[in-house]
Phi, psi and omega in degrees: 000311168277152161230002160194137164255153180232163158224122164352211124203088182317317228220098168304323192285306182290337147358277178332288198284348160326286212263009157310309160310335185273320178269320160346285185287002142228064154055059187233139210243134159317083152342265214237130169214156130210200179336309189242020188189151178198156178177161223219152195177230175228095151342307184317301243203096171282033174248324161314160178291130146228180239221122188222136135250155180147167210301052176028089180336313195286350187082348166227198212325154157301124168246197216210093151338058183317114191064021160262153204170133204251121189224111195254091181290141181225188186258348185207168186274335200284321199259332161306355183272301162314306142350286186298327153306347181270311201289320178318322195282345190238001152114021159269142177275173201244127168223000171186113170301148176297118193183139153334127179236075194298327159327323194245025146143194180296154144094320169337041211257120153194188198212165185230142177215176157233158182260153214298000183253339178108004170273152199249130167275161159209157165250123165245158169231159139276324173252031184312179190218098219310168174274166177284352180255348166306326206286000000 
């Protein structure tokens, strides 16, 4: 159903160092990059969903979507808790600390962030599972 989500960007470069670390730790490979754009996915299979930043077609500024949002399903609560420590470290904001969400069923573990342009992120698990020191 998706074939690619893009978000905006002022600042291509810092984009970059934003969101590489971040698609590394859920196996996602640098695609595609040049002046204005860059993005990340599976190299094999351009049929898979990627993932883009960059520079506005129309010229002008990158805006902030209000209830737009990018949601990166991953396999476990251990590496979204990395993931939100990665994005902080790289300069990204906090918009839901990494925790249990019961509301959107069992198992329902993500955490939210923005990124240095302000588009807002999630990490989700479905199935997590609490730790012996959660329980």
């Amino acid at each position: 159903m998706i074939g690619y989500t893009m978000v905006g960007t002022t600042d291509l470069k810092r984009a970059e160092r934003f969101y590489d670390p971040l698609m590394a730790l859920i196996g996602q490979e640098r695609c595609w990059c040049d002046e204005q754009v860059a993005s990340w996915g599976r190299k094999d299979d351009d049929r898979a969903p990627r993932f883009f930043t960059g520079y506005p077609f129309d010229g002008n500024p990158a805006g902030i979507g209000n209830g737009a949002m990018t949601a990166f399903l991953v396999p476990s609560a251990a590496i979204i808790d990395r993931l939100f420590a990665t994005a902080m470290e790289q300069g990204g904001s906090v918009e839901g600390e990494p925790g249990f969400r019961p509301q959107y069923g069992d198992g329902f573990y993500a955490a939210y962030v923005r990124d240095p342009d302000g588009n807002k992120l999630a990490f989700v698990c479905y199935d997590a599972r609490p730790s012996a020191t959660e329980a």
